[in-house]
VMD Tcl script that draws the C-alpha trace (Angstrom):
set ca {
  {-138.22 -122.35 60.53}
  {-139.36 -125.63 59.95}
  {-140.41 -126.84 56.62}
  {-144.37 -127.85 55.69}
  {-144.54 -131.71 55.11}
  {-147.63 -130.58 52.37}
  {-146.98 -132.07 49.06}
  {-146.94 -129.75 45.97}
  {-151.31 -129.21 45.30}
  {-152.59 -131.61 42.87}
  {-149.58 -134.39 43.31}
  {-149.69 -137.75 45.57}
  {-147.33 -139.14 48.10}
  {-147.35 -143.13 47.79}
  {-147.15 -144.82 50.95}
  {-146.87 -148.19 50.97}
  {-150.85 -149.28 51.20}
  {-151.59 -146.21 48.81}
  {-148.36 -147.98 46.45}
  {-149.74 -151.20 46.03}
  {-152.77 -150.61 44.76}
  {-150.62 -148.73 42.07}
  {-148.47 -152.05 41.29}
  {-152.21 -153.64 41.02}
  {-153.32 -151.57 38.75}
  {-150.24 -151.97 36.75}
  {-149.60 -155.53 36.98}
  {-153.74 -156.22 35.81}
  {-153.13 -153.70 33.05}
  {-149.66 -155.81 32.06}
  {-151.31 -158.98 32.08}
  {-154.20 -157.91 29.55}
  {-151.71 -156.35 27.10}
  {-149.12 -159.07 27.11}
  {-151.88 -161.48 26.16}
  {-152.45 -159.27 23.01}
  {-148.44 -159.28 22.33}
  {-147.80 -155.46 23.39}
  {-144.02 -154.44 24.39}
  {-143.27 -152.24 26.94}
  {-141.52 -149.15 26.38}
  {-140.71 -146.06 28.46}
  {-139.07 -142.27 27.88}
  {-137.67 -139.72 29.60}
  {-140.47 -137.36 31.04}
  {-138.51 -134.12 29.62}
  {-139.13 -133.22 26.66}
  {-138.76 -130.18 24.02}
  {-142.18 -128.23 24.41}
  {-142.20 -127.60 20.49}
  {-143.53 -130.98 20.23}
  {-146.48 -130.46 21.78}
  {-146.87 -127.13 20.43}
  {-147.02 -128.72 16.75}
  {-149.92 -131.20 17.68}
  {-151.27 -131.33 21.13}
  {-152.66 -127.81 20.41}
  {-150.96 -123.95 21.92}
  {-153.36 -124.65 24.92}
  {-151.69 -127.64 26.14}
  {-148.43 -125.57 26.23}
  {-149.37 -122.46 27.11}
  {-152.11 -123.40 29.96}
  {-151.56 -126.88 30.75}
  {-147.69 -127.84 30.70}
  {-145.25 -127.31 32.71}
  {-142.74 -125.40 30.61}
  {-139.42 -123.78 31.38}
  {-136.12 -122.81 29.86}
  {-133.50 -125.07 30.67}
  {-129.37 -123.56 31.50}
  {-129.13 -124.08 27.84}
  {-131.76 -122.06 26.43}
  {-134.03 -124.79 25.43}
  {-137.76 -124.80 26.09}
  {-138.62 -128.09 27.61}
  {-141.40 -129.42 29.46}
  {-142.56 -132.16 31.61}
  {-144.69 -134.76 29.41}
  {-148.39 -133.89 29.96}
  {-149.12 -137.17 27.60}
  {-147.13 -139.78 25.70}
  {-148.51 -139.95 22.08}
  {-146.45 -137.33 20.67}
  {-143.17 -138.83 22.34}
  {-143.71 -141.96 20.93}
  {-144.30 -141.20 17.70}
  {-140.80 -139.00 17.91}
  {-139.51 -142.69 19.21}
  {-141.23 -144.51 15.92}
  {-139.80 -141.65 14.10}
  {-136.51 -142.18 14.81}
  {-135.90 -145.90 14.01}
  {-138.82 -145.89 11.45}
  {-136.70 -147.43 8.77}
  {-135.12 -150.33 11.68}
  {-138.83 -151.23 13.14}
  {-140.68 -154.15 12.02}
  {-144.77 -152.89 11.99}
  {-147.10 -153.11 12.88}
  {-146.03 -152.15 15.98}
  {-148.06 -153.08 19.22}
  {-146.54 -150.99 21.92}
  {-147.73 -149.57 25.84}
  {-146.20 -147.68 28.79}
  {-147.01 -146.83 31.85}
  {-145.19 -142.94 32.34}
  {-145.69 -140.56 34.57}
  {-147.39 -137.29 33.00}
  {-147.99 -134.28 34.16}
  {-150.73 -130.43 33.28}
  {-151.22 -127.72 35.43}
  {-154.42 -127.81 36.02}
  {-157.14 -127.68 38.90}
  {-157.37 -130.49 40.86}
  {-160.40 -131.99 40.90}
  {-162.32 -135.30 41.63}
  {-160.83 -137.87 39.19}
  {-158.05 -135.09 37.81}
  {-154.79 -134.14 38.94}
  {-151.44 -132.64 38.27}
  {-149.85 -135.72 37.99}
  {-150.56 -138.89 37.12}
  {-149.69 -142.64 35.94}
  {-151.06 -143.38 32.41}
  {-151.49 -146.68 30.34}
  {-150.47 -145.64 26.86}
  {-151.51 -148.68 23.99}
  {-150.57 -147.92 20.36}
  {-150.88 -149.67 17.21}
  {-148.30 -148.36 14.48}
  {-148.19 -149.01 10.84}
  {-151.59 -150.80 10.48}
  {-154.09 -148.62 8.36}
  {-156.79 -150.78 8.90}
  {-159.88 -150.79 11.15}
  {-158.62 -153.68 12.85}
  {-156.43 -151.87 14.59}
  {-159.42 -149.92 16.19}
  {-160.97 -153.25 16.74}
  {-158.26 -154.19 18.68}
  {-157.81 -151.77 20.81}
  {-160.97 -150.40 21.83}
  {-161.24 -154.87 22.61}
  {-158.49 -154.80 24.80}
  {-159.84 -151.27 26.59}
  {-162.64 -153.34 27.40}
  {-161.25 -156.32 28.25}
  {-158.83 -153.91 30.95}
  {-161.55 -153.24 32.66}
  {-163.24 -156.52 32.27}
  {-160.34 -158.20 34.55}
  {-160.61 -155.35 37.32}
  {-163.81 -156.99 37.44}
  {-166.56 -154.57 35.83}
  {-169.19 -155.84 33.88}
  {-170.36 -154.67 30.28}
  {-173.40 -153.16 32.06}
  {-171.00 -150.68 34.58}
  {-169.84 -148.73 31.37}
  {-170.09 -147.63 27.63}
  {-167.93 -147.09 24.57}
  {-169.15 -144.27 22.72}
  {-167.77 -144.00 19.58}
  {-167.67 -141.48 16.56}
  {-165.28 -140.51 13.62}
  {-163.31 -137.24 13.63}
  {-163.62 -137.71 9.46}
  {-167.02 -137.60 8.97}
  {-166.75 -134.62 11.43}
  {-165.00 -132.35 9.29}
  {-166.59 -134.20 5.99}
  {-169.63 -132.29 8.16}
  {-168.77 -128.97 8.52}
  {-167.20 -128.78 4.84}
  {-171.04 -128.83 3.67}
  {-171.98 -125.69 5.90}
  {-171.14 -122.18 5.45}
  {-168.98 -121.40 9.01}
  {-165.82 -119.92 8.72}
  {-162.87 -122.22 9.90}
  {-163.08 -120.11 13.35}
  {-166.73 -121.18 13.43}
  {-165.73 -124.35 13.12}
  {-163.10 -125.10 15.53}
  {-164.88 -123.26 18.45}
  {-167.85 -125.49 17.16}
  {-165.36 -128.58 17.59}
  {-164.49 -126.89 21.15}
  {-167.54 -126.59 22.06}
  {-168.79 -130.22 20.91}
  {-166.13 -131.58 23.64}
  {-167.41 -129.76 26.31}
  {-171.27 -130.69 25.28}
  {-171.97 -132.72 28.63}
  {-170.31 -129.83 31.02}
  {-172.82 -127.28 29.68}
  {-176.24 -126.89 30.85}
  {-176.49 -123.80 28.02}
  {-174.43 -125.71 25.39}
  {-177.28 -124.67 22.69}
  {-177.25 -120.89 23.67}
  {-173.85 -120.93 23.34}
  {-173.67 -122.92 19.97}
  {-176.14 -120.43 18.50}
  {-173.97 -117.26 19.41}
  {-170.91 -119.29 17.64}
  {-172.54 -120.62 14.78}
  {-175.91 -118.59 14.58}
  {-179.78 -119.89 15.47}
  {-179.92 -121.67 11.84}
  {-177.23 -124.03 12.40}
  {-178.19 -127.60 13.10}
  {-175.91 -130.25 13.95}
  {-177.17 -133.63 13.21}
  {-174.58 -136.12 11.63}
  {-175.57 -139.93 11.37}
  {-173.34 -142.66 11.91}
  {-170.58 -143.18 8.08}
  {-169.81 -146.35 7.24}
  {-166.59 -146.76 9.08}
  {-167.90 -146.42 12.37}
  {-170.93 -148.52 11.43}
  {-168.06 -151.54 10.66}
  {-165.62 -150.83 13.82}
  {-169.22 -151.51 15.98}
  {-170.19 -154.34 13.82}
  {-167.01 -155.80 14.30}
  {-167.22 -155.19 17.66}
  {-170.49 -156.94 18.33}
  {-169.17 -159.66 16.34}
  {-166.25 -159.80 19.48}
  {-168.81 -160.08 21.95}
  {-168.18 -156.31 22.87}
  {-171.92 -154.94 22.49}
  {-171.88 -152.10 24.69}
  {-170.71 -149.35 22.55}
  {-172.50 -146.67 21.23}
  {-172.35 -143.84 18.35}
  {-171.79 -140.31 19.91}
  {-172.30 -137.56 17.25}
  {-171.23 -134.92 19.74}
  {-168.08 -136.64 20.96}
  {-164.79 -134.69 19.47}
  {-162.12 -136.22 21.76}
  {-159.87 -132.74 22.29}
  {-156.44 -133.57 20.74}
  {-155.57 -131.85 17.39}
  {-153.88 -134.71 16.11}
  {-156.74 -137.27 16.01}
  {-158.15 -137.59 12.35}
  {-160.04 -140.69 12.13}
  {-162.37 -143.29 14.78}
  {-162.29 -142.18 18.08}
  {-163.64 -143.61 21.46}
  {-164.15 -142.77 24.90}
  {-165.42 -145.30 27.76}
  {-167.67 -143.68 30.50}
  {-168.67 -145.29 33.80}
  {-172.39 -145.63 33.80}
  {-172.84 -145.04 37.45}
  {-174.59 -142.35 38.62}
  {-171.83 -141.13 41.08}
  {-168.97 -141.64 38.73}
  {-171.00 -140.56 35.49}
  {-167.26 -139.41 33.91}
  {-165.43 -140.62 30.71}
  {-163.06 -142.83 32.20}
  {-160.28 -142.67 29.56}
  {-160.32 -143.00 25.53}
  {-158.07 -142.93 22.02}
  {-158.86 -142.72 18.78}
  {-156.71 -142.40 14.97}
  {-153.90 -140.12 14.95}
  {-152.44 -141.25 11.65}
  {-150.59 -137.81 10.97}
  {-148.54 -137.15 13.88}
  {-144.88 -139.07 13.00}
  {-144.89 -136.59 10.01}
  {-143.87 -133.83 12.36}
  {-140.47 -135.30 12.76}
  {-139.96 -136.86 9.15}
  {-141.62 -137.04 5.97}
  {-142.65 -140.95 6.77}
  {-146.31 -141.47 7.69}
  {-146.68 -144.14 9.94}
  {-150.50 -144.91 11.00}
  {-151.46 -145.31 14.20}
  {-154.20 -145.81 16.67}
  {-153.59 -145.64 20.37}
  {-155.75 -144.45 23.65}
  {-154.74 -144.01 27.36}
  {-155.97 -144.92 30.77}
  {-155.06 -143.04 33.97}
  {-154.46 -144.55 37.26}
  {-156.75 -142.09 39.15}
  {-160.39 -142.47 37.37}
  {-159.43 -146.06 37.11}
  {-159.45 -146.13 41.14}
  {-162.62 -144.10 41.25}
  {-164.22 -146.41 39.33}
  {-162.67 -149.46 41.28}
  {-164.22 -148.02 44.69}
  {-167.09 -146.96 43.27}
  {-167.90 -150.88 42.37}
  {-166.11 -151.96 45.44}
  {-163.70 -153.31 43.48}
  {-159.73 -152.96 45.06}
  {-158.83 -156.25 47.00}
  {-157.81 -156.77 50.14}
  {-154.12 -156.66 49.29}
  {-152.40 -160.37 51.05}
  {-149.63 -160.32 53.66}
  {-146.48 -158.87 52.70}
  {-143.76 -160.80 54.78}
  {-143.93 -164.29 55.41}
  {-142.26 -164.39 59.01}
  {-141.20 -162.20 61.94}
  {-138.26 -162.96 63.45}
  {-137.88 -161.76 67.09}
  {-134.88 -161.93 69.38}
  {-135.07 -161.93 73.05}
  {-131.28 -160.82 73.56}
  {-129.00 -158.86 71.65}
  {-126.53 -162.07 71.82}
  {-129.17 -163.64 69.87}
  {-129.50 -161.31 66.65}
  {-126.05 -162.69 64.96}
  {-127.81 -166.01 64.88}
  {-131.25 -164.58 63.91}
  {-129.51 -162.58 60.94}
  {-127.98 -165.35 59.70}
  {-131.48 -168.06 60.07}
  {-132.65 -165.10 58.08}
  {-130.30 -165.32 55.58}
  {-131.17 -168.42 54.85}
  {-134.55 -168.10 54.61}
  {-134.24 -165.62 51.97}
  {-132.19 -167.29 49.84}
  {-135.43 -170.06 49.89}
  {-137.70 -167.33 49.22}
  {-139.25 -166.35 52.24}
  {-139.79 -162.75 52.91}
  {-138.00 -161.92 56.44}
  {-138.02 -159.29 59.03}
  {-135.89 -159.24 61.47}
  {-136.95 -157.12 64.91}
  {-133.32 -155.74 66.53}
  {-135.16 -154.14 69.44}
  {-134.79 -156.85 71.71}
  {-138.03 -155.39 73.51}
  {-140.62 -157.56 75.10}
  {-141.91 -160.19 73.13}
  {-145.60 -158.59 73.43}
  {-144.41 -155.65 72.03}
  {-142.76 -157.64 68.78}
  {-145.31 -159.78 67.95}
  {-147.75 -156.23 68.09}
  {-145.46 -155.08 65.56}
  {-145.73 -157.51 63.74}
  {-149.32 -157.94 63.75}
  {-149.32 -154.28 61.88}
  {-146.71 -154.95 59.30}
  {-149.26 -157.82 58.46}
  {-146.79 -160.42 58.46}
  {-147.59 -164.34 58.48}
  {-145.76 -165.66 61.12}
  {-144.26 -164.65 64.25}
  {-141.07 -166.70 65.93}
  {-139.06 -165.49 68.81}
  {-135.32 -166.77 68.82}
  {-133.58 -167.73 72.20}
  {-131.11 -170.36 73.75}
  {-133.38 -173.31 73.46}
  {-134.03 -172.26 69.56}
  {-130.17 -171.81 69.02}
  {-129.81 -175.03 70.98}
  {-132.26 -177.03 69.59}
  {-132.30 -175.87 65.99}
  {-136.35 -175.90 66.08}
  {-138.48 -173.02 66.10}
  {-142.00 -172.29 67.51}
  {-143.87 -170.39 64.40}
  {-147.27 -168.58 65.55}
  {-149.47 -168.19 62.69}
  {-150.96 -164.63 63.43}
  {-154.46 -165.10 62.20}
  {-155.20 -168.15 63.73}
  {-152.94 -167.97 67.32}
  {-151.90 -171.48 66.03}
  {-148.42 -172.38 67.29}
  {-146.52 -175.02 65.28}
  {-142.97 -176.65 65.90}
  {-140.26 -177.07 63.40}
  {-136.59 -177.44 62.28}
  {-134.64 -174.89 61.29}
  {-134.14 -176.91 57.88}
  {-137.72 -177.08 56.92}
  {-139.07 -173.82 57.91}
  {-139.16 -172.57 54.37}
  {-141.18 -175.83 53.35}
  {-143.37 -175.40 55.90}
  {-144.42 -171.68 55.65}
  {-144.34 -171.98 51.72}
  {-147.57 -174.65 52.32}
  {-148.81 -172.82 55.27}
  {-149.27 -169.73 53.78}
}
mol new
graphics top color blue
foreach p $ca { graphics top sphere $p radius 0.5 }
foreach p [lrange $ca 0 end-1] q [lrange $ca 1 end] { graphics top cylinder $p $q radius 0.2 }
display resetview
């Protein structure tokens, strides 16, 4: 019996189009965060599932993770987000780091989980963090450089929002009502889910009866990230009351960025405070701010806005031989070539020159030459640029020079 060639549901295979507008994604979200001064780090996608129990919420590991016992006994799972590894990693070498911090990666993460438009059960996500500044500059920062990511994939301020609110003056909130802290948290619950519900207010009166009214106005923190804000030349944001942001561990500002379109309508990808969360590993606390981006709403919103390039040629020249006596000598020109720069294939089939130069017209190379005795002989080549059908002579020595201003 012959295997399927499905992948597992809810994962992708990357073939090599489908891959490089992956590395364009990550290279534009590299070049935004370097400008700020952010290091790259990475981790090991295994990890022990206690540390997500302690702050991502018994959810995330009992619904969302995948979780297993290892052959030593140890329950482990694969990451299903970042924040709580890094703070383990800040944890660690706490008293060697020199904060703040300014720190990203781009890991693969993983929840079990339907898969739906925009959601998988995999994924590539930016990560950005800010540790060891207690400040709301650190909020300003980084909800400036969320918008500035998606400034240089070429949105405009009018193609999406920043709502903001503060998980603080949340629970400063619901410490002046009379619900129970099980009222409360299926209030919180509830709040995150708001814009999923067409009966949200049936089902907040059955949780915290037909009296309750929820109407909190903007504190003075938030009031000063947005003023800041403005003052950056970042004026779409807006105060969301209703927004919770589902993570246990956030306790201060939080944000979200939706797409404003009507066929992508979706939060896009947000952050928010978690100042609490290296305290599970030591008895330092080291504040931090931090949100993440994932690679799949990002391309939704990319093709929604017509957005993804065309991606440019990937080899510079086709080499074709019209003997097998001729490949030594075409390896070798190749060779050469490389060690200039150029980006070489070299075809070995020796079929009909037709049939090369058709190949090589779908590998979307630059240039086509065919090698034979009067190339060998000569030391000149005949390079056919393939969009144009233009034919040019040359020497051997000064392909390289040629192509590289051709090109």
């Amino acid at each position: 019996m012959k295997l399927s060639t499905d992948n597992y549901k809810g994962v992708r295979d990357f073939y090599p189009q489908d891959y490089r507008v992956l590395e364009y994604i990550f290279t534009k979200w590299k070049k935004v965060l370097t400008k700020y001064g952010y290091e790259q780090y990475d981790a090991s996608p295994l990890e022990y599932s206690e540390i997500y129990r302690q702050k991502s919420g018994e959810e995330i590991v009992n619904e969302q993770t995948y979780t297993f016992t290892d052959k030593g006994g140890r329950e482990v799972s694969l990451r299903p987000e970042m924040t709580p590894t890094v703070a383990r990693m800040v944890a660690k070498k706490n008293k060697e780091l020199v904060f703040p911090l300014r720190w990203f990666s781009i890991p693969n993460v993983f929840r079990y989980e339907r898969p739906q438009k925009g959601r998988l059960r995999e994924h590539w996500q930016l990560n950005v963090d800010m540790f060891g500044l207690d400040s709301l500059y650190a909020e300003v920062e980084l909800i400036q450089i969320a918008s500035d990511i998606l400034l240089e994939f070429g949105l405009n301020d009018s193609q999406f929002v920043i709502k903001i609110n503060n998980r603080k003056m949340l629970n400063s909130f619901f410490e002046n009502t009379t619900l129970s802290e099980e009222q409360k948290y299926k209030v919180l619950k509830l709040l995150d889910r708001k814009n999923k519900l067409p009966n949200f207010d049936e089902l907040l009166a059955e949780i915290a009866g037909k009296d309750f009214s929820f109407n909190p106005e903007m504190d003075e923190e938030t009031k000063a990230v947005v003023d800041m804000l403005q003052k950056r030349g970042v004026s779409n944001i807006e105060f969301d009351p209703y927004m919770v942001r589902g993570f246990d561990y956030y306790n201060g500002i939080i944000f979200e960025i939706f797409d404003t379109s009507p066929s992508n309508n979706r939060s896009i990808f947000g952050g928010g405070r978690y100042n609490n969360l290296t305290q599970i590993f030591s008895n330092d606390n080291v504040p931090a701010t931090g949100f993440g981006m994932g690679d799949v709403t990002l391309r939704d919103i990319l093709e929604t806005y017509d957005l993804l390039p065309t991606f440019s040629n990937t080899t510079d020249i086709y080499l074709a031989t019209l003997h097998e006596n001729f490949i030594e000598p075409t390896m070798t020109l190749a060779d050469d070539l490389r060690k200039e720069g150029l980006r070489v294939i070299v075809d070995y089939s020796n079929r009909k020159i037709g049939d090369q130069i058709k190949k090589a017209i779908t590998k979307n190379c630059t240039f086509f030459a065919a090698i034979g005795d009067d190339e060998i002989y000569s030391q000149k080549l005949i390079l056919k640029q393939l969009a144009t059908k233009k034919e040019f002579k040359t020497k051997f020595k000064k392909i390289s020079q040629f192509v590289k201003k051709n090109s």
